[in-house]
Residue frames as qw, qx, qy, qz and C-alpha x, y, z in Angstrom:
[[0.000, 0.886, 0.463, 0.000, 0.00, 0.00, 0.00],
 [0.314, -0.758, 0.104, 0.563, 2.90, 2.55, 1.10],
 [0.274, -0.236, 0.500, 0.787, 5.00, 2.06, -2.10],
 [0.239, 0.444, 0.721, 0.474, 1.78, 2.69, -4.39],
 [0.093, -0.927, -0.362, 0.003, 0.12, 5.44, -2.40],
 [0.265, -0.762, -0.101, 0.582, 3.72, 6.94, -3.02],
 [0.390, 0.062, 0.705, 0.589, 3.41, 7.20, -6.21],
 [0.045, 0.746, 0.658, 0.095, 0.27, 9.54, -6.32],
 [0.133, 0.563, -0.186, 0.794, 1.25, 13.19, -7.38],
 [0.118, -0.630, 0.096, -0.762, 1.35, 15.11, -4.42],
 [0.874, -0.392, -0.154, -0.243, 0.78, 12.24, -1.65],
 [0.272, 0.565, -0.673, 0.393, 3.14, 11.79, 1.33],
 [0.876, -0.334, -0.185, -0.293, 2.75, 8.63, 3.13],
 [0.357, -0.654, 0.524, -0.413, 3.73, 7.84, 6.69],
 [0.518, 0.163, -0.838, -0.052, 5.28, 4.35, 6.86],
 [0.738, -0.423, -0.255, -0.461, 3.04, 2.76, 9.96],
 [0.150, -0.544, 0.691, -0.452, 4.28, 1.97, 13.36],
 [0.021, 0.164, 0.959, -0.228, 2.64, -1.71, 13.54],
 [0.534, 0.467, 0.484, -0.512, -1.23, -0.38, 12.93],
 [0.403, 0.388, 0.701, 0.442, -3.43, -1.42, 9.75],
 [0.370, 0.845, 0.385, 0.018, -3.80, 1.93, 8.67],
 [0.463, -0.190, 0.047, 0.864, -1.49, 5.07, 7.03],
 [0.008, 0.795, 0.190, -0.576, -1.68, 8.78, 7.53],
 [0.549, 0.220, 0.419, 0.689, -0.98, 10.31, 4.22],
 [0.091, 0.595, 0.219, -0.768, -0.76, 14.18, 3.93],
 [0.319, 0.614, 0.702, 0.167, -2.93, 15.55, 1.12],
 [0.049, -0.668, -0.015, 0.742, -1.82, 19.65, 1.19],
 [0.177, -0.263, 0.482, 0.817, -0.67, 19.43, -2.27],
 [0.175, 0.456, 0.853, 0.182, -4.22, 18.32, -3.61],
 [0.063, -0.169, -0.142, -0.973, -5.33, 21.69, -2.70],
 [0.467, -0.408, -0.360, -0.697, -8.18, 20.70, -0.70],
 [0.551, -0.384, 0.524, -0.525, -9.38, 19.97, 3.05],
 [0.032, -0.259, 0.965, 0.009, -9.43, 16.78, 4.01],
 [0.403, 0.371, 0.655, -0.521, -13.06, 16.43, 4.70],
 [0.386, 0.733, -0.187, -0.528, -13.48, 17.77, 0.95],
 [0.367, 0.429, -0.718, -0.408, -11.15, 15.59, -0.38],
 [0.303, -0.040, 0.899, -0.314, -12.54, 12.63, 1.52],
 [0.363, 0.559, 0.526, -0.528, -16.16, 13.25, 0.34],
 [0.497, 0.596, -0.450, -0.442, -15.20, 13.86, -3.72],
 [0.139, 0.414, -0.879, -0.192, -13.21, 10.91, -3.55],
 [0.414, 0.154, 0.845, -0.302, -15.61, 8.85, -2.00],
 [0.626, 0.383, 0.505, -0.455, -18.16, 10.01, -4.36],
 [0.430, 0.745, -0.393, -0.326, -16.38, 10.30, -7.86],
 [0.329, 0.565, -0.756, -0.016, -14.25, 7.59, -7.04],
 [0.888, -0.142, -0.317, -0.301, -15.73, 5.12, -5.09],
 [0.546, 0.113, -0.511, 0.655, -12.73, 4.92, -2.50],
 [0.650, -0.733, -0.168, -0.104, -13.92, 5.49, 1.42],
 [0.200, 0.342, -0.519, 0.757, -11.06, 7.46, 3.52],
 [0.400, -0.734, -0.427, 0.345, -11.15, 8.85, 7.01],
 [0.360, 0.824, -0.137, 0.416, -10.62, 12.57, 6.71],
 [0.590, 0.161, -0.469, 0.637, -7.54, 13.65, 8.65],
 [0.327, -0.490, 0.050, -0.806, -9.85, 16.74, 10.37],
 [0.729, -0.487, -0.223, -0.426, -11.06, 14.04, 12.70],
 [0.868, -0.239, -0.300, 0.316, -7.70, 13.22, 14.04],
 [0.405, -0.778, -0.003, 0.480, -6.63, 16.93, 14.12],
 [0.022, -0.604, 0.270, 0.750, -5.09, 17.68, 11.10],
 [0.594, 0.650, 0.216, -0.423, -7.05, 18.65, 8.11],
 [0.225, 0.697, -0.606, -0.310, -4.08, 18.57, 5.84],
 [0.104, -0.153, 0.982, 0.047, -4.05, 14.10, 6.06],
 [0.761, 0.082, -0.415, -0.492, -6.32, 11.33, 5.20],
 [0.460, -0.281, 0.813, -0.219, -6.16, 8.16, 6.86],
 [0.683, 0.267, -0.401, -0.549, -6.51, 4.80, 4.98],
 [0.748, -0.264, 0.563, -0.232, -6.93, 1.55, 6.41],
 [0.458, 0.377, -0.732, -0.335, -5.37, -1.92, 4.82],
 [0.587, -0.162, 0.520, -0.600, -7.95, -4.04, 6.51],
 [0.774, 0.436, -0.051, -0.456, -8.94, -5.53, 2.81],
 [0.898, -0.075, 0.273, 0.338, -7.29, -7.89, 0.62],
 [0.191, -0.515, 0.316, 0.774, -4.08, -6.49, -1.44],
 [0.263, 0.334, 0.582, 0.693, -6.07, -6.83, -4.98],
 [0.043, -0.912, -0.380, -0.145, -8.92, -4.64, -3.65],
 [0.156, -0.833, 0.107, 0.519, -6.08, -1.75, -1.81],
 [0.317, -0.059, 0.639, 0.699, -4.32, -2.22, -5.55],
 [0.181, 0.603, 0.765, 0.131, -7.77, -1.02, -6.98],
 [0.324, -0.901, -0.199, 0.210, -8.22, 1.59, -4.44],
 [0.296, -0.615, 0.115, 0.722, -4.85, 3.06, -4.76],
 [0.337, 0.211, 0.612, 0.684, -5.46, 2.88, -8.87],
 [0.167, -0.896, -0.332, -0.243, -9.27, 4.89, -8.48],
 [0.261, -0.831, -0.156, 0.466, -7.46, 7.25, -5.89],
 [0.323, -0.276, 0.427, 0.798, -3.91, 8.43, -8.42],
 [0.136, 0.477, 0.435, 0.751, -6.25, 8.87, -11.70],
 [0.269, -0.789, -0.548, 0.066, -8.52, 10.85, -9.14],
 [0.403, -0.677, 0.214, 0.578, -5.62, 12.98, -8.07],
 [0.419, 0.116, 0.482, 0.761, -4.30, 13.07, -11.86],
 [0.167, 0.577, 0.613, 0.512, -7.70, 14.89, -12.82],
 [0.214, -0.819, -0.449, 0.286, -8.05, 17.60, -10.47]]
């Protein structure tokens, strides 16, 4: 999940201390987190957590709870998402 979600213009992901989920910051996207959460979710079909609920508005949270062909899906629907804005 890390090495694909760094590959997504403007996406800087936090390598994970042992939990199933990573912080990734989301400034360059140009848009709150809650904002970018809520486009993506509906345009793309790809469920975040916005970072605003853990304090900073500027991240995303993303959980690898799934298997790795569905977060390989997910991280493919998030980058063209990011490509088009």
């Amino acid at each position: 999940m890390l090495r694909g979600l760094e590959k997504v213009a403007g996406f800087s992901p936090f390598k994970p201390d042992g939990a199933f989920y990573v912080f990734c910051k989301i400034s360059k996207a140009g848009l709150d987190s809650t904002t970018f959460a809520q486009r993506l979710l509906k345009q793309a079909k790809v469920a975040v957590i916005p970072g605003k609920a853990f304090g900073r508005d500027d991240y995303i949270r993303l959980s690898f709870t799934i298997s790795r062909e569905q977060i390989k899906k997910g991280i493919g629907r998030i980058k063209d998402w990011v490509e088009r804005l």
